[in-house]
C-alpha positions in Angstrom: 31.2 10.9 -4.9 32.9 12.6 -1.9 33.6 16.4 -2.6 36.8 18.2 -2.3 37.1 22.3 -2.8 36.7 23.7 -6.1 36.8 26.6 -8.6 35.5 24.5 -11.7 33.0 21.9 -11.9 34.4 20.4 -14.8 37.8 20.2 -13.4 36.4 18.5 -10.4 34.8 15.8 -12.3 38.3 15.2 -14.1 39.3 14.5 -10.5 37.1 11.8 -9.6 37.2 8.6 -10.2 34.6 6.8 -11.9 33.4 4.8 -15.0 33.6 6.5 -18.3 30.2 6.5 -18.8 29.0 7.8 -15.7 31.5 10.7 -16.1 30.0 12.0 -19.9 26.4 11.3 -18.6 27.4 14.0 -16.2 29.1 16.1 -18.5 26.3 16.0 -21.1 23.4 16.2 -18.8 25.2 19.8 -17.4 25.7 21.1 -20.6 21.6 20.5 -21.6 20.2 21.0 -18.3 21.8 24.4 -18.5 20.8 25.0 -22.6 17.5 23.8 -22.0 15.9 23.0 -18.3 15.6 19.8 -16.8 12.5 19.5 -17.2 13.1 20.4 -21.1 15.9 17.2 -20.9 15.3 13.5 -22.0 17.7 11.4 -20.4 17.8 9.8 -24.5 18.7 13.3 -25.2 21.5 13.2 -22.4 22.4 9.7 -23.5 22.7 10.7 -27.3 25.0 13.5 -26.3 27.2 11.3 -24.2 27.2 8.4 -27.3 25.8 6.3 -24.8 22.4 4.1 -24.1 19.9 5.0 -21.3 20.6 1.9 -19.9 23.9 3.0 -19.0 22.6 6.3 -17.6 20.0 4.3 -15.3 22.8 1.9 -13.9 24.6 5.1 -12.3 21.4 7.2 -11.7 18.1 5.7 -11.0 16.2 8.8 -11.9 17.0 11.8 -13.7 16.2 14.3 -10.3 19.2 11.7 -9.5 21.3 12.9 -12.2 20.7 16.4 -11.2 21.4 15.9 -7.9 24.9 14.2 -8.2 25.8 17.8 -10.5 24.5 20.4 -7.9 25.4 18.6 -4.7 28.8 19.0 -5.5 28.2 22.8 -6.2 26.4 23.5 -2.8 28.7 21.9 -0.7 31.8 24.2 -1.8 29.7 27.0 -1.2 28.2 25.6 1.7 30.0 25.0 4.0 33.3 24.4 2.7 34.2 27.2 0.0 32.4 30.1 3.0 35.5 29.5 5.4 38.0 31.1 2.7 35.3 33.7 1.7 34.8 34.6 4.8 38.2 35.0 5.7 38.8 36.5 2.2 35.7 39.9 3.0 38.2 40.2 6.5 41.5 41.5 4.7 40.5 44.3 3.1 40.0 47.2 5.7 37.3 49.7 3.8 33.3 48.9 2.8 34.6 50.0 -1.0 37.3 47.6 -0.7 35.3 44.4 0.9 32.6 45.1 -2.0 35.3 45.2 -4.7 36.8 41.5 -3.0 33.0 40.3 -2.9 32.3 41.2 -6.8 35.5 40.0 -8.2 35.2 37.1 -6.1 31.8 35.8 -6.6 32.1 36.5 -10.4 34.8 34.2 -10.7 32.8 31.3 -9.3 29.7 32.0 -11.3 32.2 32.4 -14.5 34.0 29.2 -13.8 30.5 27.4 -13.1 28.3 29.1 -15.1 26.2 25.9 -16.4 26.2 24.4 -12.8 24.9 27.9 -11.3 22.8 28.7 -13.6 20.8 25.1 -13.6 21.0 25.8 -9.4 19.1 29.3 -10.1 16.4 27.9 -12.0 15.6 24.6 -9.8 16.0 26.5 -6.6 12.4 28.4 -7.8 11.4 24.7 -9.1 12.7 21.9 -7.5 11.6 21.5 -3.7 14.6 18.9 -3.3 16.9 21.1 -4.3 15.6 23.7 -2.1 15.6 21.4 0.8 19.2 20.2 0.2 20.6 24.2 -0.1 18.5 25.4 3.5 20.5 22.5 4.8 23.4 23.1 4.1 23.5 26.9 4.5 22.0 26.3 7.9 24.4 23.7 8.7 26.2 26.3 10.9 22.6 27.8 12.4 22.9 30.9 9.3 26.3 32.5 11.2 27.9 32.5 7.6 25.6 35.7 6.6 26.0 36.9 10.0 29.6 36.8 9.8 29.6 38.7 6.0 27.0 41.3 7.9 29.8 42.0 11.1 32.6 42.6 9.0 31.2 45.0 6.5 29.4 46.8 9.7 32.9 47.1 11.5 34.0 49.3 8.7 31.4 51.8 10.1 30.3 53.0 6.7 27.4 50.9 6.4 23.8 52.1 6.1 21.7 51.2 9.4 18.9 50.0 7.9 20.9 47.3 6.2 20.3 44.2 7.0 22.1 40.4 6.1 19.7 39.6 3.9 19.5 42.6 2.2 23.4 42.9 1.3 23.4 39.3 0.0 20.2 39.9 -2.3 22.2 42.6 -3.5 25.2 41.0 -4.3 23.9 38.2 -5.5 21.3 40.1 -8.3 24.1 42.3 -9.5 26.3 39.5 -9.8 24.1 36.2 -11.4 22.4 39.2 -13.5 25.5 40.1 -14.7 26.7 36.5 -15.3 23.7 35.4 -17.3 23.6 38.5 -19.1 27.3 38.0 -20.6 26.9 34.4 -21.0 22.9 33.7 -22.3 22.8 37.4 -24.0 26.3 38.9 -24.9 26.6 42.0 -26.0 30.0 42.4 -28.9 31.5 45.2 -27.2 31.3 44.0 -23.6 34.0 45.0 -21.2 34.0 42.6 -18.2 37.0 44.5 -16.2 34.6 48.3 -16.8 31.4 46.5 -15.9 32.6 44.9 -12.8 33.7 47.9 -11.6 30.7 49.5 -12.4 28.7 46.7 -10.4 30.9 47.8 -7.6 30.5 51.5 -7.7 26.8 50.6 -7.5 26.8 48.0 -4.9 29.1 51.0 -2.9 26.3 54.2 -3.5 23.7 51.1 -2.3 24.6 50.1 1.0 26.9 53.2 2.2 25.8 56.0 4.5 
């Protein structure tokens, strides 16, 4: 399946073209990988929610690390490399640190809202799955790492960055408020949550931790 930009996984697989069932094995193997692990998934379990047999699972995948693979590949190659040209470009608008952070939260949230069964799948087999590790180091290094380099020049040019930050140390930063917050909301909601409040509050925080 070639991959095209996108905000929505789902709304990308509506896009392709393929055969019925390969399209609800995908569907239904996302929504339980995400409820309960891969490794926690049968592929009858994935081929009972779909209301179709195994065999038709195993004549589109030949393995169920297969089936994962065709619903994450998709997901790292829009953030890597082809969603980071409009990100990018996107932190190298606004002119102030408080202002790139603000871009970055909102931003990122989006995605991880839009894709939260796909992302939070990637989280888990990232710390599991030495495929999937492979497959992300190769495509963020696909460009020799200059993507977090890039991010790191622009919020240094604003001059109110901390010296002792480094790349990695504003993207771990970004990316544990933001997935915390996003599996927080979604896995353990809270009835009087306040998305627009607590994003700002993830921003205000992000702001007192990396400036001067």
């Amino acid at each position: 399946m070639a991959t095209d930009m996108f905000r929505n996984y789902r709304d990308w697989l509506d896009q392709q073209r393929m055969p019925r069932g390969k399209r609800v094995a995908l569907l239904a193997a996302l929504e339980l990988f995400a409820d309960q692990g891969f490794d926690g998934t049968s592929t009858q379990a994935i081929a009972d929610r779909a209301g179709i047999s195994q065999a038709t699972i195993f004549k589109y995948f030949k393995t169920k690390q297969d089936l994962l693979l065709a619903i994450l590949q998709p997901v790292m190659d829009n953030f890597f490399p082809v969603y980071r040209d409009e990100f990018v470009a996107g932190i190298q608008r606004p002119q102030t640190l408080a202002e790139k952070v603000h871009f970055v939260v909102l931003d990122r949230y989006a995605f991880f809202k839009a894709n939260r069964e796909a992302v939070k799948i990637f989280a888990v087999e990232m710390m599991t799955n030495a495929e999937i590790r492979q497959s992300f180091i190769k495509i963020v290094g696909v460009d020799n790492f200059a993507t977090p380099n890039k991010i790191m020049t622009t919020f240094r040019q604003t001059g109110e960055l901390r010296d002792d930050i480094q790349a990695a140390d504003l993207i771990r930063s970004f990316i544990g408020q933001i997935v915390g917050y996003g599996i927080q909301t979604t896995y353990m909601p809270v009835s009087d949550t306040n998305e627009t409040a607590d994003l700002q509050r993830i921003t205000e925080q992000l702001i007192r931790l990396i400036h001067k």
